[in-house]
C-alpha positions as CSV (number, residue, x, y, z in Angstrom):
1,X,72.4,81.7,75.9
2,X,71.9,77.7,76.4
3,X,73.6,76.9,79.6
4,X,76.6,73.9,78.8
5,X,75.8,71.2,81.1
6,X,78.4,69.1,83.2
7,X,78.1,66.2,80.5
8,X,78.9,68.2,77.9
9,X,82.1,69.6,79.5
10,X,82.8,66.2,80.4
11,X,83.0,65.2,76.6
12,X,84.5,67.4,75.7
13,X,87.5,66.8,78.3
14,X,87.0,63.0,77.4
15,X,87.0,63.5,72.8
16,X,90.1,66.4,74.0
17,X,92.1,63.3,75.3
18,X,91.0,60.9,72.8
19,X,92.1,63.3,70.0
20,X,95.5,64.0,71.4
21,X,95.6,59.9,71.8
22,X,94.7,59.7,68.3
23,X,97.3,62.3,67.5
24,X,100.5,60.9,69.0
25,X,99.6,57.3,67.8
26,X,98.8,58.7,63.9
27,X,102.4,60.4,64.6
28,X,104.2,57.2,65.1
29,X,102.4,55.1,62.6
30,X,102.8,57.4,59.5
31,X,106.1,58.2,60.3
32,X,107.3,54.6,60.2
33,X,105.2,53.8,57.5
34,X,107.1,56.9,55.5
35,X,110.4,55.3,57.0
36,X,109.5,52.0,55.6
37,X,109.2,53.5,51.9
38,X,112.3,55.8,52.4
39,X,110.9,58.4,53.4
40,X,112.5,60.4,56.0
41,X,111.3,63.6,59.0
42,X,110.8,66.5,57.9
43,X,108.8,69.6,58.9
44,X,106.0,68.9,56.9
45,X,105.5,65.6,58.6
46,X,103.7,67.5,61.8
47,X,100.7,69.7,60.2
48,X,99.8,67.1,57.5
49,X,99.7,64.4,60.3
50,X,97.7,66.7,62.4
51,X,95.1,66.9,59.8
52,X,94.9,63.1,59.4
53,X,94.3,63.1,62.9
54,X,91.6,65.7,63.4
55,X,90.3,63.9,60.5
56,X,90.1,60.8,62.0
57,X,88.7,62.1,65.0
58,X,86.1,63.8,63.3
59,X,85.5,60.4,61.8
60,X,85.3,58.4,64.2
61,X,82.5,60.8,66.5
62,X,80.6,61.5,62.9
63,X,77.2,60.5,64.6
64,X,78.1,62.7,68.0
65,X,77.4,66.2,68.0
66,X,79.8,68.1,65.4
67,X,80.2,71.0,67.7
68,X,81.5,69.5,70.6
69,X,83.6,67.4,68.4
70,X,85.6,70.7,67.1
71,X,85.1,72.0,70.5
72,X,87.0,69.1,71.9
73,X,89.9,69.2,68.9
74,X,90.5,72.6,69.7
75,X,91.0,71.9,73.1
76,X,93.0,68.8,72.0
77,X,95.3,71.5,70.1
78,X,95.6,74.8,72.5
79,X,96.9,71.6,75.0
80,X,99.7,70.3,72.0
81,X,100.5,73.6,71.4
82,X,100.9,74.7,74.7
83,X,102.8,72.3,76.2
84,X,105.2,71.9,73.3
85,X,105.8,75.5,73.9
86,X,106.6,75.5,77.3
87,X,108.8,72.4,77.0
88,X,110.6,74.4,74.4
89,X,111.9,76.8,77.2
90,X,113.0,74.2,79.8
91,X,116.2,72.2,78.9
92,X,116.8,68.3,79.5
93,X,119.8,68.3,82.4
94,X,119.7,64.5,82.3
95,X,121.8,62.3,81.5
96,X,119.7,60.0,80.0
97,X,118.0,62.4,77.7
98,X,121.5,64.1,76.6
99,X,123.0,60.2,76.4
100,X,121.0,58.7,73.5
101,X,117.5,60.2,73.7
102,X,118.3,63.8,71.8
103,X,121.2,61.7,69.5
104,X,118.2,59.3,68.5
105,X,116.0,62.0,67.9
106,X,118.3,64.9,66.3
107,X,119.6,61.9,63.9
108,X,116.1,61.3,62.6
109,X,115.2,64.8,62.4
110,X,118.7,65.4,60.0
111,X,117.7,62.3,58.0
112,X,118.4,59.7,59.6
113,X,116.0,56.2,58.6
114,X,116.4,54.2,61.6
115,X,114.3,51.1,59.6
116,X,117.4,50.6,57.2
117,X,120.1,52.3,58.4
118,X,122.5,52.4,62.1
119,X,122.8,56.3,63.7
120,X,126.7,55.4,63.4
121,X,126.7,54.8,59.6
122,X,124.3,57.5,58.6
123,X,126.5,60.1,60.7
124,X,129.8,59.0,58.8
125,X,128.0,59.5,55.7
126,X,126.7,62.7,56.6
127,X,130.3,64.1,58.2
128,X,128.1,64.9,61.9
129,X,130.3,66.2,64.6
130,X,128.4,64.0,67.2
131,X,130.1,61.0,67.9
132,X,128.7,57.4,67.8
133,X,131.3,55.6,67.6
134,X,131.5,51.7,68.0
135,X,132.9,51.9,71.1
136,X,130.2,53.8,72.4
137,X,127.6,51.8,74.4
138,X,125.3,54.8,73.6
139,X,124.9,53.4,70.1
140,X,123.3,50.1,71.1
141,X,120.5,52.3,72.9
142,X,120.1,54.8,69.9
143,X,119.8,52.2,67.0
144,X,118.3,49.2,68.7
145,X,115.8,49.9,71.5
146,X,112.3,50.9,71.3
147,X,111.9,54.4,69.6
148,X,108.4,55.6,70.0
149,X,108.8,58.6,72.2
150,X,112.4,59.5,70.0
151,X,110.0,59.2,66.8
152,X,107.3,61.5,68.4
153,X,109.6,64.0,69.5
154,X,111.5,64.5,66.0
155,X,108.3,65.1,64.2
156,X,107.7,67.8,66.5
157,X,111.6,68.8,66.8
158,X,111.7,69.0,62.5
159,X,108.9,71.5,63.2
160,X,109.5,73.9,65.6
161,X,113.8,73.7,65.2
162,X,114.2,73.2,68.9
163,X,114.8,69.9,70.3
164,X,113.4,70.3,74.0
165,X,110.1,70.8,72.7
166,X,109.6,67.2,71.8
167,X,109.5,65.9,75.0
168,X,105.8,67.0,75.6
169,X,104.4,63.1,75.5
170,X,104.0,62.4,78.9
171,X,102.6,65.6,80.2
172,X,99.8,65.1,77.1
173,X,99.7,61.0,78.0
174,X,98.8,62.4,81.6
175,X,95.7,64.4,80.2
176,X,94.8,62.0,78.1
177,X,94.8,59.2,81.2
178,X,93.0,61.4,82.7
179,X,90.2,62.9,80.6
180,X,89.4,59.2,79.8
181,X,89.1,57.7,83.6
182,X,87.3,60.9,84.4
183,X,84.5,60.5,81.8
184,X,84.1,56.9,82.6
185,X,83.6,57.5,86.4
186,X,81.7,60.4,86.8
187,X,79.5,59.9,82.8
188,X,79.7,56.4,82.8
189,X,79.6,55.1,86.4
190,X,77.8,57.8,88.5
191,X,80.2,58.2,90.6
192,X,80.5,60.9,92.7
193,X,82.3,63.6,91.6
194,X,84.9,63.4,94.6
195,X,85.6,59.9,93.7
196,X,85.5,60.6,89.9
197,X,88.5,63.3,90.1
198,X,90.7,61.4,93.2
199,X,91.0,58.3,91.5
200,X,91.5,60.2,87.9
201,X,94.0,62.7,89.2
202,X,95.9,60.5,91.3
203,X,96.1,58.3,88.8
204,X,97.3,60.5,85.9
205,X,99.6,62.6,88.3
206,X,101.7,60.3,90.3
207,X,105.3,60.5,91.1
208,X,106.9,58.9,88.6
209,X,105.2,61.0,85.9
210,X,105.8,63.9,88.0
211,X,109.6,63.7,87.8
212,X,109.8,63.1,84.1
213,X,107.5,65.7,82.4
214,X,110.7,68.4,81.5
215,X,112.9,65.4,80.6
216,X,113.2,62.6,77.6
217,X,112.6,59.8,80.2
218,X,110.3,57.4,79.4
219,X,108.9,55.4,82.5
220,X,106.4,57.9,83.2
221,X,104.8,57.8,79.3
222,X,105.1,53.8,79.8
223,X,103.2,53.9,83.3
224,X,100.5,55.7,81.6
225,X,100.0,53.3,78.7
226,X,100.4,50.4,81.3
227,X,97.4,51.9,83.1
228,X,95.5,52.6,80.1
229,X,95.4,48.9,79.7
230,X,94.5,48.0,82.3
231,X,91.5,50.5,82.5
232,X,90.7,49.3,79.0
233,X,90.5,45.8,79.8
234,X,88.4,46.5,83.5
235,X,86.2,48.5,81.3
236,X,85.9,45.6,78.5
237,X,85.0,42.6,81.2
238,X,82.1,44.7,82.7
239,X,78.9,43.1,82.0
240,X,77.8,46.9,80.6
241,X,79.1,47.8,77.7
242,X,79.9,51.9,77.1
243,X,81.3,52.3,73.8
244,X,83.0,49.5,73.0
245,X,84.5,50.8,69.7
246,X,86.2,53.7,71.7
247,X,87.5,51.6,74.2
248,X,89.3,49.2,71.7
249,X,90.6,52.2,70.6
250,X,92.2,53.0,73.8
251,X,93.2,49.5,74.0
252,X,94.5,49.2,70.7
253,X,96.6,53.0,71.3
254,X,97.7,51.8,74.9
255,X,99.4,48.5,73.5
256,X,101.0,50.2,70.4
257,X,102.1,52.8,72.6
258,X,103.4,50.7,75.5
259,X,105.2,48.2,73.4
260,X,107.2,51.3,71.6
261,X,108.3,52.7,74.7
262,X,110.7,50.3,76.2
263,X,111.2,46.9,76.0
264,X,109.5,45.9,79.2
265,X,106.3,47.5,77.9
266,X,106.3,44.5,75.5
267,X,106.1,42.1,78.2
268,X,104.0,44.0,80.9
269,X,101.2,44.6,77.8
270,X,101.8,40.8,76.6
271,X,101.0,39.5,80.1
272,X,98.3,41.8,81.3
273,X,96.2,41.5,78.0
274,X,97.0,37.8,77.7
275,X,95.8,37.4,81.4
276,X,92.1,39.3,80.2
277,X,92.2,37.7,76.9
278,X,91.7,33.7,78.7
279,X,89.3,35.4,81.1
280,X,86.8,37.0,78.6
281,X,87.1,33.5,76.6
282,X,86.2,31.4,79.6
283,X,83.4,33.7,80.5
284,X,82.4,33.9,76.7
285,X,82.6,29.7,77.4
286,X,80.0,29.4,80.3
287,X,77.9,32.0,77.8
288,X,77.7,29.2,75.1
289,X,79.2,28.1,72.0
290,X,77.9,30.4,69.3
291,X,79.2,33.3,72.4
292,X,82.8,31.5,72.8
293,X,82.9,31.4,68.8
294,X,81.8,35.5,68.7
295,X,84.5,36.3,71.3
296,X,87.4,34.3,70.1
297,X,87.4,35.8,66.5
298,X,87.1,39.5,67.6
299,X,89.4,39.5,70.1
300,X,92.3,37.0,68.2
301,X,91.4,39.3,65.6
302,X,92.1,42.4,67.3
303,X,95.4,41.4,68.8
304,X,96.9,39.5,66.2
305,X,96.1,43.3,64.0
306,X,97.7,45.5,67.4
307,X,100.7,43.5,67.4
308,X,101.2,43.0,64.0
309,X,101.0,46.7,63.5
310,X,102.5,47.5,66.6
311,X,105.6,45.2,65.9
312,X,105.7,44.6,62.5
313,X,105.6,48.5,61.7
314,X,105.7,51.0,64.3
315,X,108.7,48.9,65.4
316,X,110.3,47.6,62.8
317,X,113.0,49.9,63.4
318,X,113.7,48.1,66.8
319,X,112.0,44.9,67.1
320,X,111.9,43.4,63.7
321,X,115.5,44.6,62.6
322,X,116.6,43.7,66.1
323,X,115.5,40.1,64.5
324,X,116.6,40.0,61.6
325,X,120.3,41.4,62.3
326,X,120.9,39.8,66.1
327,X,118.0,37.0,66.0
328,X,116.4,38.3,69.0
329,X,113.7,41.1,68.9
330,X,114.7,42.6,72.5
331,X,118.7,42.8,71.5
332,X,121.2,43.9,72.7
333,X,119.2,43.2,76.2
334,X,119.2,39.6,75.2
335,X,120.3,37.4,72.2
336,X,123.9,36.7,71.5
337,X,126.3,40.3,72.5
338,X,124.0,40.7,75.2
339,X,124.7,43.6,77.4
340,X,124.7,43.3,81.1
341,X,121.9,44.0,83.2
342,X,121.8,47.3,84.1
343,X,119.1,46.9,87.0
344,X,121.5,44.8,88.6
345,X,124.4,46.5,88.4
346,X,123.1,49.3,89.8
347,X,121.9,47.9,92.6
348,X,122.8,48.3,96.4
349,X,125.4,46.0,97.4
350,X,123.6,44.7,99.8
351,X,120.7,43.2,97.8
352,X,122.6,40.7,96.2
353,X,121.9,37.9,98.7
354,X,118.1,39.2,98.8
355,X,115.1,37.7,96.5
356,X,113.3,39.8,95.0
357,X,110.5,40.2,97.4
358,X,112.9,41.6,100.2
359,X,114.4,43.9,98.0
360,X,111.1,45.6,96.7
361,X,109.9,45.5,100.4
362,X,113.1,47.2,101.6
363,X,112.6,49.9,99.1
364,X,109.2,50.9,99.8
365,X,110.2,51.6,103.3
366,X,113.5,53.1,103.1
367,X,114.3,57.0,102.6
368,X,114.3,58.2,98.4
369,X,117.8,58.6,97.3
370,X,120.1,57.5,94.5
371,X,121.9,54.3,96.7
372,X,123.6,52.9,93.8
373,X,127.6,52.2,93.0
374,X,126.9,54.6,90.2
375,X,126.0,57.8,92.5
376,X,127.6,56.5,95.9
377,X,130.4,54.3,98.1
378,X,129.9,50.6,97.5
379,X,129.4,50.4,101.4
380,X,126.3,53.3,101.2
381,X,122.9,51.0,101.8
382,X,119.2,52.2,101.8
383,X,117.9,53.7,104.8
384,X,115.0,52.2,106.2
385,X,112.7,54.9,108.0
386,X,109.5,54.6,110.3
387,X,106.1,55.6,107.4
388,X,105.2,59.2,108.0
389,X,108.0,60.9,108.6
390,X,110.0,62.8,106.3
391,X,113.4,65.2,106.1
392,X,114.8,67.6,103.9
393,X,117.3,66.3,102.5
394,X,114.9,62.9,101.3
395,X,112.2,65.1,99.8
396,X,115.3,67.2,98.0
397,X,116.1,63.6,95.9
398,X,112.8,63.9,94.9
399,X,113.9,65.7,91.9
400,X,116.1,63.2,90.4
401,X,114.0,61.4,87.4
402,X,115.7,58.1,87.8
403,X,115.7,57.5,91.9
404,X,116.9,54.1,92.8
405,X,115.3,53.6,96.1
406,X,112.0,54.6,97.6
407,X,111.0,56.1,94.4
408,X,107.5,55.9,94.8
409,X,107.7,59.0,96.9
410,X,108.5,59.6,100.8
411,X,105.0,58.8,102.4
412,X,104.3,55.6,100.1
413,X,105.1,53.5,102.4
414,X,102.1,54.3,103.9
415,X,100.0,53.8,101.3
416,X,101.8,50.8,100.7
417,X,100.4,49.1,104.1
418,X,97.3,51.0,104.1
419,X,96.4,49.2,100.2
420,X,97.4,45.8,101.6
421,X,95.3,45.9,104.6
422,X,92.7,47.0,101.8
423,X,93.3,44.8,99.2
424,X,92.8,41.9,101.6
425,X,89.5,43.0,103.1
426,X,88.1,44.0,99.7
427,X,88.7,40.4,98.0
428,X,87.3,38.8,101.1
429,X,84.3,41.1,101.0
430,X,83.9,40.1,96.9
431,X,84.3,36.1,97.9
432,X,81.7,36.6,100.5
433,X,79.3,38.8,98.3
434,X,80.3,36.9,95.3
435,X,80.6,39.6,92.9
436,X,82.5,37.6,90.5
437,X,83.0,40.3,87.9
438,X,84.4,42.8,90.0
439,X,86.6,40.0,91.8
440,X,88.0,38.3,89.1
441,X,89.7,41.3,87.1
442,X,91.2,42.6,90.3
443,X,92.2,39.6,91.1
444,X,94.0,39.3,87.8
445,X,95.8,42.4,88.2
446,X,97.0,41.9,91.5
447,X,98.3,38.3,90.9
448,X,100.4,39.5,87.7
449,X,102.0,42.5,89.7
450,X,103.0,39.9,92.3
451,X,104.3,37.8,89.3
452,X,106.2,40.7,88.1
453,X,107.7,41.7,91.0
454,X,109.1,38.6,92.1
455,X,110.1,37.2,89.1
456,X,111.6,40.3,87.0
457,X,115.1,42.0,88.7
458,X,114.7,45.7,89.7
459,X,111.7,45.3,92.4
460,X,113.4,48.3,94.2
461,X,113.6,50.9,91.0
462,X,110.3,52.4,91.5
463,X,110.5,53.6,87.5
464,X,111.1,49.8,86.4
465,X,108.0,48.3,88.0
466,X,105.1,51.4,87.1
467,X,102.4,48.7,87.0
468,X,102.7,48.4,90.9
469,X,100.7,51.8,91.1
470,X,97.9,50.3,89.9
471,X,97.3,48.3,93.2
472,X,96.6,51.3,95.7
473,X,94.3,52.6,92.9
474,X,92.3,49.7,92.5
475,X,92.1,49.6,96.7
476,X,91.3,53.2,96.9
477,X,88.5,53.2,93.8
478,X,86.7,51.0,95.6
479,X,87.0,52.1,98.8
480,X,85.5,55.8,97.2
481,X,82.6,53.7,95.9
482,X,81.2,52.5,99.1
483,X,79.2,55.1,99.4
484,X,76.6,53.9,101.7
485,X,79.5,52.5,104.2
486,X,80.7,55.7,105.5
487,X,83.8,54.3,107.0
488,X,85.0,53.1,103.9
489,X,84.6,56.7,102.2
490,X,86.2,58.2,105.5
491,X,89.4,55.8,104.8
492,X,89.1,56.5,100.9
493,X,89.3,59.9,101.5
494,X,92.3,59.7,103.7
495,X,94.1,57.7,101.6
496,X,93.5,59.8,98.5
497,X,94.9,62.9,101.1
498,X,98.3,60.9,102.2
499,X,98.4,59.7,98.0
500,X,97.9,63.4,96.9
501,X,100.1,65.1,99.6
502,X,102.8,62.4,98.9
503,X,102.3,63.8,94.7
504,X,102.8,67.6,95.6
505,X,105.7,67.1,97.5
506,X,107.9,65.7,94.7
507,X,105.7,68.3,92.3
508,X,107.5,71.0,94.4
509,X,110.8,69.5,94.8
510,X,110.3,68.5,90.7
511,X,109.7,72.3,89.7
512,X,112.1,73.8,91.9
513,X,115.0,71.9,91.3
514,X,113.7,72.5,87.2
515,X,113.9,76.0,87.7
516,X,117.2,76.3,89.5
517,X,118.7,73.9,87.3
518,X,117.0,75.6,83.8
519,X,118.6,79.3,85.2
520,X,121.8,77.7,86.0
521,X,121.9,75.8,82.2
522,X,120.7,78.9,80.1
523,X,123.1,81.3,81.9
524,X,125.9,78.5,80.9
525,X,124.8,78.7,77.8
526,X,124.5,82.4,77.1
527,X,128.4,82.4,78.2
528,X,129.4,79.7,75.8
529,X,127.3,81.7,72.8
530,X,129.0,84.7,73.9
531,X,132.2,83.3,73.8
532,X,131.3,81.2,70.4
533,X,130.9,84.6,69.0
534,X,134.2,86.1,70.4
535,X,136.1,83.2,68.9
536,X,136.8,82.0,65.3
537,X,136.9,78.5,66.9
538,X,136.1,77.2,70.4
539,X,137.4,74.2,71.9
540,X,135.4,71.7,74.2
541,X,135.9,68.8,76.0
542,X,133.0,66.7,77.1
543,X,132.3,65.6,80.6
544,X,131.9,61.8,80.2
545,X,131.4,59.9,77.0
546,X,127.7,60.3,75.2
547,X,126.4,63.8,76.4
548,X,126.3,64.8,72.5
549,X,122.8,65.1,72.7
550,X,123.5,69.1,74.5
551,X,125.1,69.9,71.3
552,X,122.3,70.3,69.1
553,X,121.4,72.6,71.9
554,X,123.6,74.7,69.7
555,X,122.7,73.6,67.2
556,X,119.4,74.6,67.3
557,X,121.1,78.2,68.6
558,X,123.0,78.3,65.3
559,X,126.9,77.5,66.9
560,X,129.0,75.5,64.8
561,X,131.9,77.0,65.7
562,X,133.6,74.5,68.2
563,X,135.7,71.3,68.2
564,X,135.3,68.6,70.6
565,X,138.6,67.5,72.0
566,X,139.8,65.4,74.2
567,X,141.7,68.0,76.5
568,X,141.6,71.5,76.5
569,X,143.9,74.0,78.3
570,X,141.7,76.7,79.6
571,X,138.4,74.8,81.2
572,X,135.6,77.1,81.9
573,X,132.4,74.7,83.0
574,X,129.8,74.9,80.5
575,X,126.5,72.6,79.9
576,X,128.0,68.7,80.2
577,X,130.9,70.3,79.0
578,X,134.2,72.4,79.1
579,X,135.4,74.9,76.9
């Protein structure tokens, strides 16, 4: 039997993640392009666009091996299936994901045509218990922001009949971040394989990933498709030139993807590609005219067709009606009937006479925990803490998906100090070698995130600024490189220890609390079934306005029995609920 070599394996890992890329971008394209001719979800939608996909994988690696091409779809698949199955068993306690993110998505998988139609409207028509009423600030989420995970998950959800198995898209987004950086490194690069896996693993697997794979939040499937860009577009300005077609592809599936998300991703993909898009034109410049020419065409060609597409079709449901209805694409964020800022609202009390700067600052050094109006006393303010040391009770807020403060994780604030020292001696060390090319995109990055971060409101919510990850990574990749200066390994290495360790511990404190909380729902929910069936009619009164999206929990279990009301006599505590 022919022994499989590492490069084959690593291909396979690398077309695996490509092929699940392909798969949840062919998910979200057809299924707007359906929308766009009427056509609504159903649970035929999922295996026809899975053959399109494995199609168009197929196609696009026709002059590669065929075997490791099926190889690596297969692979692709037993990861699909397997982690839609598994999310299928572990309920969404969030509020978030129970507040507009199931209503979105159960709405589309009943019918509901989010291009020409409001959620509110379509359940009149349709007589759906769930309320959306106008009062309910739920509905401006549902109908008007960015819907590409909510579209992803009801394809899947018409399928299978079970809502939680939709929210599978950023554990796959993290495979497919990392199958790509992996290949690149270790195939592409030569590096070692040490360096290859840190850099890929801590990338992929960070905290704010971490807290969101069993939930319908969305920041850690946007941090991924930030980072995917901005891989895309390192990868694009080196001199050597891999595959360019498959990295367009990336780029191409990153954008679409990130702009879909949220809101912000429009901006944080506009800027970063805009800031690559004057570099490679200058370069192209000092190249030479008929190289300036080349350059400008294919890539104002390629983004004018990403944006078009991604904009124009995969969001026309959000963006484009957002326009047409409110005059501004981003409403009801901005544009006349604005809502107010959220970021700000929630904010310690005692940030509103900082700048932005001192706010992020006092957050990457302060204990992880919730320090909001919303959670706690008006008078509660961050804790700072000395780097290194850690309690119990700071790694047990670890589990919450949406932390305000410190959110990075509780030893970040080490890596925080130990990338700036870095970053500063690496661009010093590029000026004086001057290795231009390496110096130039990092320098690109790094100036933007500083942008970002003191321009944009939110610098302390570790989910609202994702991009800012990308900093100790860039440090660290380099540092890993330096092979021949053992020192810099040495500090690479202990970086990449403090980086990992600083992962696992909100890992543990994110599966734990899941399973608690995951017993402690499902036994809640076997007593309301029970008690569904005991009754002709069951009464229930929900905890706080907009937690509908736990209902088609039972739906999806076949109860129909029940009324919501505003009171009840007998309260018994159920999921988000009484009854």
């Amino acid at each position: 039997m022919k022994k499989v070599g590492k490069n084959t394996i690593i291909e396979i890992i690398k077309k695996s993640a490509i092929f699940l890329l392909i798969e949840i971008v062919a998910i979200l394209l057809i299924t707007t392009l359906l929308f766009l001719v009427g056509i609504t979800v159903t649970r035929w939608h999922l295996p026809i666009i899975t053959i399109i996909a494995i199609a168009e994988c197929m196609l696009f690696y026709k002059k590669d091996n065929w075997k490791i091409n099926i190889i690596a779809i297969v692979l692709g698949m037993l990861l699909f299936v397997g982690t839609t199955f598994i999310e299928g068993k572990i309920y969404d306690f969030t509020a978030d994901g129970n507040t507009y993110h199931k209503l979105a998505i159960g709405s589309m998988k009943n019918g509901w045509n989010p291009a020409y139609e409001d959620s509110k409207d379509f359940k009149k028509e349709n007589g759906n218990v769930f309320d959306t009423s106008e009062d309910n600030i739920n509905t401006l989420w549902i109908d008007h922001y960015a819907k590409g995970t909510e579209i992803y998950a009801a394809v899947i959800y018409a399928f299978t009949g079970n809502i939680e198995t939709g929210k599978g898209y950023t554990v796959l987004l993290m495979y497919v971040a990392f199958g790509i950086l992996f290949s690149y490194l270790y195939k592409d690069k030569k590096r070692s394989l040490f360096t290859s896996l840190a850099v890929s693993v801590l990338l992929a697997f960070n905290t704010i990933t971490i807290v969101q794979i069993f939930n319908y939040y969305v920041d850690g499937a946007l941090m991924i498709s930030i980072l995917l860009i901005l891989y895309a577009c390192i990868v694009e300005s080196d001199k050597e030139k891999y595959n360019q077609k498959e990295n367009l592809l990336v780029l191409a599936s990153s954008i679409l993807l990130c702009i879909n998300i949220k809101f912000t991703g429009l901006a944080f993909a506009g800027i970063f590609c805009f800031a690559f898009y004057v570099y490679w034109l200058i370069r192209a410049y000092r190249q030479g005219k008929e190289e300036f020419i080349d350059t400008l065409k294919k890539y104002t060609i390629f983004y004018i067709v990403t944006v078009l597409v991604s904009i124009g079709i995969v969001g026309y449901s959000s963006y484009t009606r957002n326009m047409i209805d409110h005059g501004n694409p981003l409403y009801p964020l901005y544009g006349e009937g604005h809502v107010e800022n959220m970021v700000v609202k929630e904010q310690p009390s005692s940030f509103s006479d900082k700048n932005n700067l001192q706010i992020f600052l006092i957050s990457i050094f302060s204990k992880g925990e919730n320090v909001s109006p919303t959670y706690s006393s008006e008078n509660v303010q961050p804790t700072l803490k000395i780097p290194f040391t850690l309690s119990k009770e700071e790694i047990k807020n670890y589990s919450i998906p949406d932390i305000r403060v410190g959110g990075f994780g509780p030893l970040f604030s080490v890596v925080f100090v130990a990338s700036m020292i870095g970053t500063i001696y690496i661009i010093i060390k590029l000026i004086k070698n001057k290795k231009w090319d390496m110096l130039i995109p990092y320098l690109i990055i790094l100036g933007i995130t500083a942008i970002l971060i003191l321009a944009l409101d939110g610098s302390y919510w570790a989910r609202y600024i994702p991009y800012f990850y990308a900093v100790p990574i860039l440090m660290l990749s380099y540092l890993l490189w330096e092979k021949d200066k053992k020192i810099h390994f040495v500090l690479g290495v202990m970086i990449s220890i403090i980086m990992l360790v600083n992962t696992l511990i909100v890992l543990y404190t994110t599966l734990t609390n899941t399973r608690n909380n995951d017993a402690y729902i499902g036994k809640k929910i076997n007593d309301f079934v029970q008690c569904c069936h005991e009754n002709e009619v069951v009464e229930i009164k929900l905890n706080h306005i907009g937690v509908q999206g736990a209902l088609y929990n039972m739906d999806d279990l076949g109860i129909k029995n029940y009324e919501v009301k505003e009171e009840i006599e007998n309260e018994r505590e159920g999921y988000f609920f009484q009854y």
